[in-house]
Wavefront OBJ file of the C-alpha trace (Angstrom):
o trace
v 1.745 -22.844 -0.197
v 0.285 -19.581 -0.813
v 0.798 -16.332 1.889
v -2.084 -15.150 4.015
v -2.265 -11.222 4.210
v -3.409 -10.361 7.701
v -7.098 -10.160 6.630
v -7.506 -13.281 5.467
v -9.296 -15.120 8.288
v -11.562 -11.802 8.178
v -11.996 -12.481 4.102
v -12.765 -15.798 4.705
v -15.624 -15.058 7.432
v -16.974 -12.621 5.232
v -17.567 -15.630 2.987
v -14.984 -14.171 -0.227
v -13.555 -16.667 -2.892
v -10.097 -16.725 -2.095
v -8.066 -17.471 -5.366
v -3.784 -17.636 -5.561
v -2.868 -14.180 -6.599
v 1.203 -14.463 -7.502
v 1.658 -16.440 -4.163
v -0.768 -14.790 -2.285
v -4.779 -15.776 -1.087
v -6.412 -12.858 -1.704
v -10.323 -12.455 -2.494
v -11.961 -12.500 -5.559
v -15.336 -11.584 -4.631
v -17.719 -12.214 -1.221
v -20.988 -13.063 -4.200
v -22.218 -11.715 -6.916
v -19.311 -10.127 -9.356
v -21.891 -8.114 -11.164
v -23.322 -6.775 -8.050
v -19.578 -5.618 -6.354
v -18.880 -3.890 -9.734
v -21.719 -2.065 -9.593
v -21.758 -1.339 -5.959
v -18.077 0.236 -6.608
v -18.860 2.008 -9.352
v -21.971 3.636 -8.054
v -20.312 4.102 -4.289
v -17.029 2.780 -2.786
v -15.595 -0.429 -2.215
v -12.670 -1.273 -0.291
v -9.585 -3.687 -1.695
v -6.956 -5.819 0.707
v -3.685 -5.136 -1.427
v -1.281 -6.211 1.753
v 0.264 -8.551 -0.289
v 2.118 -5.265 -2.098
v 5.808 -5.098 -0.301
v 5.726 -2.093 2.130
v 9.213 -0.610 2.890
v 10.115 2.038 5.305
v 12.970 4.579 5.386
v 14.992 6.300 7.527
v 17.615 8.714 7.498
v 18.527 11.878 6.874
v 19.727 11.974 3.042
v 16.005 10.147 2.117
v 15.540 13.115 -0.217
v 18.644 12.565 -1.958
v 18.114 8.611 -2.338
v 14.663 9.055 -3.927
v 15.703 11.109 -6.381
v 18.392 9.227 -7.495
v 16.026 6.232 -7.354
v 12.692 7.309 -8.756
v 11.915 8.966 -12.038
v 9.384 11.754 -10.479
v 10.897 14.161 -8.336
v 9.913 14.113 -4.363
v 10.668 17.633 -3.665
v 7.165 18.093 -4.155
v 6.549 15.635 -1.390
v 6.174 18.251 2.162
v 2.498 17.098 3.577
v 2.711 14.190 5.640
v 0.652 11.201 4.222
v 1.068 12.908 1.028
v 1.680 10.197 -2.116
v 3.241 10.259 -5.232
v 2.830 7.314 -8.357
v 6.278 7.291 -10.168
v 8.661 4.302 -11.324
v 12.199 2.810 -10.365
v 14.989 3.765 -12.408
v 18.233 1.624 -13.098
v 21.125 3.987 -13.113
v 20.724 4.417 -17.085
v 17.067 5.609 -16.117
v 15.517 2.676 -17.738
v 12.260 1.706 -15.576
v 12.699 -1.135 -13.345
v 9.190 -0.784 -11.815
v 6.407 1.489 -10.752
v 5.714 2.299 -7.045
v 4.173 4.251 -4.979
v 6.088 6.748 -2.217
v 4.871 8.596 0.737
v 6.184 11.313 2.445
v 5.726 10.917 6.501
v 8.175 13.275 7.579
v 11.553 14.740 6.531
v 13.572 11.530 7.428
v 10.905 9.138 6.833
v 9.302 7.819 3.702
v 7.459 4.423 2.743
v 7.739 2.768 -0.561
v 5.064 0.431 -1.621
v 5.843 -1.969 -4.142
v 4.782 -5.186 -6.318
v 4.333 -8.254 -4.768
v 5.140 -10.009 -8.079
v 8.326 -8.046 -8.287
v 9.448 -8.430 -4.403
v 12.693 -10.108 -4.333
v 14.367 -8.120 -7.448
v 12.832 -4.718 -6.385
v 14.402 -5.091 -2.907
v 17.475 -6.059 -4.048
v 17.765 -3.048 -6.160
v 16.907 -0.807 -3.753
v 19.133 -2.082 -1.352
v 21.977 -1.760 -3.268
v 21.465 1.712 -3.950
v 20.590 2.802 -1.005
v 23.898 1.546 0.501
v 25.915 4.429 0.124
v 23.397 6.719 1.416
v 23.199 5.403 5.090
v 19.865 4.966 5.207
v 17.775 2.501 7.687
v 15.433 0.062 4.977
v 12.091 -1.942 7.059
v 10.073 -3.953 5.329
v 7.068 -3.873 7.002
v 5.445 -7.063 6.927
v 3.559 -6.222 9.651
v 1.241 -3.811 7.979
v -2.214 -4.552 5.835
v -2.618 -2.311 3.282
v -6.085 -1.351 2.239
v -7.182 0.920 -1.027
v -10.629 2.573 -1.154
v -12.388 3.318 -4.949
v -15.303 4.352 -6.167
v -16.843 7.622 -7.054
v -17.713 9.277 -3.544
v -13.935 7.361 -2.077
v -12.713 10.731 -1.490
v -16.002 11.553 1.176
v -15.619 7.875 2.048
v -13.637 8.038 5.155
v -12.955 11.562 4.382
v -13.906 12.694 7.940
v -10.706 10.624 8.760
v -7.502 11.798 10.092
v -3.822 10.600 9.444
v -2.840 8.457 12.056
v -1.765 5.158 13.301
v -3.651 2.623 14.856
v -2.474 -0.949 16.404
v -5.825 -2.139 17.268
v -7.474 -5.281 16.846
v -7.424 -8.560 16.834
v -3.615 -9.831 16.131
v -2.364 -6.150 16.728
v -1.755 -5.616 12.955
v -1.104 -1.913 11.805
v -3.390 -1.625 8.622
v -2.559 1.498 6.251
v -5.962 2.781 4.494
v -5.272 4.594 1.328
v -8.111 6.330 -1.062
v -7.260 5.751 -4.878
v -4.866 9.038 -5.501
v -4.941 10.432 -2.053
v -3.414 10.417 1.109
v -2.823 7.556 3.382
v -5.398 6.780 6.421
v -4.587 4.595 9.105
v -7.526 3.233 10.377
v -8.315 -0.023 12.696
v -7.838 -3.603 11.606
v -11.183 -4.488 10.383
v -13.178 -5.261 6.856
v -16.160 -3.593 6.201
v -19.255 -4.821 4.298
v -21.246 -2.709 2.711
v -23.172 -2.274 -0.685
v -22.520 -6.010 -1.556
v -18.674 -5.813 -0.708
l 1 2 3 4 5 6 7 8 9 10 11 12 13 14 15 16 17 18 19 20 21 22 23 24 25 26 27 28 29 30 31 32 33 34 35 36 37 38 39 40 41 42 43 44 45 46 47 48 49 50 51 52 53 54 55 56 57 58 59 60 61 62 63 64 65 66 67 68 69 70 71 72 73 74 75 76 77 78 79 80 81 82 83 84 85 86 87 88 89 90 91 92 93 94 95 96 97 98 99 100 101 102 103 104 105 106 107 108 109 110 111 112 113 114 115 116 117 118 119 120 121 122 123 124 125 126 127 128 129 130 131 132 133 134 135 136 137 138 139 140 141 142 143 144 145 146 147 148 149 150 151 152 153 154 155 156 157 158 159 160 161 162 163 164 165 166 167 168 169 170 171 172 173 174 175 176 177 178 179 180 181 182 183 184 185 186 187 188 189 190 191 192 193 194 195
């Protein structure tokens, strides 16, 4: 059986077509396709991607880790919330994968990774990240939620970084604008423009 993200009853209300998406029921449109596509590229539309594997870290060589680990170098990482698109190395610097990493403070960074790729991507980093003494969450527990469209950098852009643990079920979503910086925002979906 498929995996629910944490928005699915809320997909399903909102009357999507949920379709099997590499093991996961995730939405393929709440109507008309033609009308979402335009509605996104004319404005902004908003896209569940929780079923990407979210992985927090902790510790005090992070810095070192990641650049062992990644091909871009996270030295240029120092906002909080700030995001960089880079891939996995294997220790011959062949690409494993691509990912996405976020810098939340000097000890802490999040990883977000493909769903498709889980089990062999965690495994990997794992491993590596042995000898660095490093504390590895996957977090589950959070909904992740990517904003596009021409005007997604005003949309929300009033918004400030920060956590939120409301609403129903308590999840943590993470609210990320294609290319910018993460927003954490409450546990909801919202329609608008056809979406």
């Amino acid at each position: 059986m498929a995996q629910q993200t944490p928005l699915y009853e809320q997909h399903t209300l909102c009357g999507a077509r949920m379709v099997d998406f590499h093991g996961w029921m995730m939405p393929l449109h709440y109507g008309s396709q033609i009308d979402e596509h335009h509605a996104v590229r004319g404005d902004a539309g908003m896209f569940d991607v929780s079923h990407m594997t979210i992985v927090d870290f902790h510790g005090s060589r992070i810095r070192e880790f990641l650049r062992y680990l990644l091909a871009n170098d996270v030295a240029k990482l120092t906002t909080p919330g700030k995001a960089l698109y880079t891939g996995m190395l294997t220790a011959s610097a062949g690409v494993i994968d691509d990912l996405i990493v976020y810098f939340l403070s000097e000890d802490y960074f999040r990883l977000v990774v493909n769903s498709a790729t889980r089990e062999k991507d965690l495994a990997w980093i794992s491993e590596q990240a042995e000898p660095y003494g490093l504390e590895i969450t996957v977090r589950d527990d959070l909904s992740l939620i990517a904003v596009q469209g021409p005007p997604g950098e005003s949309e929300g852009g009033d918004a400030v970084y920060r956590r939120s643990t409301s609403g129903r079920g308590r999840h943590e979503a993470v609210l990320r604008r294609a290319g910018r910086r993460p927003v954490y925002r409450h546990h909801r979906l919202y329609r608008r423009s056809g979406l």
